[in-house]
N, C-alpha and C positions, 0 to 999 in steps of 0.2 A: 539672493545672491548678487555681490558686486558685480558692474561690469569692471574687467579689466583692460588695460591699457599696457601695453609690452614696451615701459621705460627704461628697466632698470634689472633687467636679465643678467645672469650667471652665467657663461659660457667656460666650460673647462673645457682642451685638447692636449690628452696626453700629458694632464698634470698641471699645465700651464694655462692659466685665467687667462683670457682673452677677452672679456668683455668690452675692456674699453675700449675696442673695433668693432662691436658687433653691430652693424647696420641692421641685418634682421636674420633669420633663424626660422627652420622648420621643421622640428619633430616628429615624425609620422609614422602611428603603426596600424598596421592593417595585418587582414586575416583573408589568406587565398581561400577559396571554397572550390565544392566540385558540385554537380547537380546531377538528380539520379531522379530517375521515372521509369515506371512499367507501365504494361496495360492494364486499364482500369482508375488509374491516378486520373485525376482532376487536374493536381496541381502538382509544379515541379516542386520538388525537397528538394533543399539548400543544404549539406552539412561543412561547417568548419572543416579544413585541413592543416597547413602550415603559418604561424606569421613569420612577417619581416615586420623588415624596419627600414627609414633612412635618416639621414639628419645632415638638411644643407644649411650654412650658417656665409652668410653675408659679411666678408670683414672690409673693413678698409686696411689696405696694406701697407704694410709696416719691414725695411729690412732693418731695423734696426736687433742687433746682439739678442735672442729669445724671447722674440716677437712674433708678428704672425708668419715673415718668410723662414725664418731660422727652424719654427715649430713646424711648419709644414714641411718643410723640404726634407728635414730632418727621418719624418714619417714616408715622405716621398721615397726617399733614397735609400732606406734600410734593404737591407738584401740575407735575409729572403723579405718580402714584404708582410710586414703582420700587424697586427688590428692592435690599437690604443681604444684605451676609455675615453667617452666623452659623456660630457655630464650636463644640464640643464637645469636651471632653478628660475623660476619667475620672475623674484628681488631679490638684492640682499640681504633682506633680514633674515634672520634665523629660519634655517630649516624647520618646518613643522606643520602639519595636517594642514592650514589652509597656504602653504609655501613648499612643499613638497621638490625631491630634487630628484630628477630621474639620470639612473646614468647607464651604461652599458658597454658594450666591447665593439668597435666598429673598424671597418675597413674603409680609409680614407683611396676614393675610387676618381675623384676629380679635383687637381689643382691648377685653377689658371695662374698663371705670372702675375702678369697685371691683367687690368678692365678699366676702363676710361675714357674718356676724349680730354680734347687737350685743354688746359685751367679745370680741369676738375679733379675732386677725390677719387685715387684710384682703390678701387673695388674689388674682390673678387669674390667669388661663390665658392667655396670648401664643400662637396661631397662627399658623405660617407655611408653606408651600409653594414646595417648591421649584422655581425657576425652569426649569429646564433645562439649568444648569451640571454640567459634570461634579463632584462631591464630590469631592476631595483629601484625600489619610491622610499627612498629615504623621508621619513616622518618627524625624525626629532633628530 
């Protein structure tokens, strides 16, 4: 197995490629548990109960016309607030078993303005959580 190196990442929000801001990205699902013991157990049992998800993506910001503030804010300010796709892929090249694209339905739960000090690229962190859709691993 390569090791890889996270150069050249896919970022979709809400339809809109954002890549070319993505400083960095963090997909994460896990699996809450619950633990059960009686008398006589040695050891605690562990069983699975519900997953989540989150997915915070690092951009540098951008107001320019359907960019990163336009896209966020967008999601910000819809009323009622409701969950957009966002999607992940490793590289550009072709979706497929060793480039695999995960996407899913999320709720965008944190947007700062800006982040920065001064003479530097302004930053922010985009939070989101996942809805409760199942995630999809597009293959081909």
């Amino acid at each position: 197995m390569a090791i890889f190196a996270n150069t050249d990442a896919v970022v979709t929000i809400n339809s809109v490629d954002v890549s070319d801001h993505v400083v960095s990205c963090q997909w994460t699902e896990s699996t809450d548990t619950v633990e059960t013991v009686a008398m006589g157990d040695e050891y605690v049992t562990v069983k699975p109960t519900f997953k989540r998800g989150t997915f915070d993506v690092e951009l540098q910001q951008d107001f320019a016309a359907s960019d990163v503030y336009a896209t966020l804010v967008a999601i910000q300010d819809a009323s009622p607030p409701a969950a957009v796709t966002v999607t992940y892929k490793a590289t550009s090249a072709a979706t497929g078993a060793t480039n695999p694209e995960s996407s899913t339905s999320a709720i965008l739960t944190s947007m700062p303005l800006v982040g920065g000090q001064i003479g530097e690229i302004s930053t922010i962190t985009a939070s989101f959580v996942f809805d409760g859709t199942d995630v999809t691993r597009a293959v081909a």
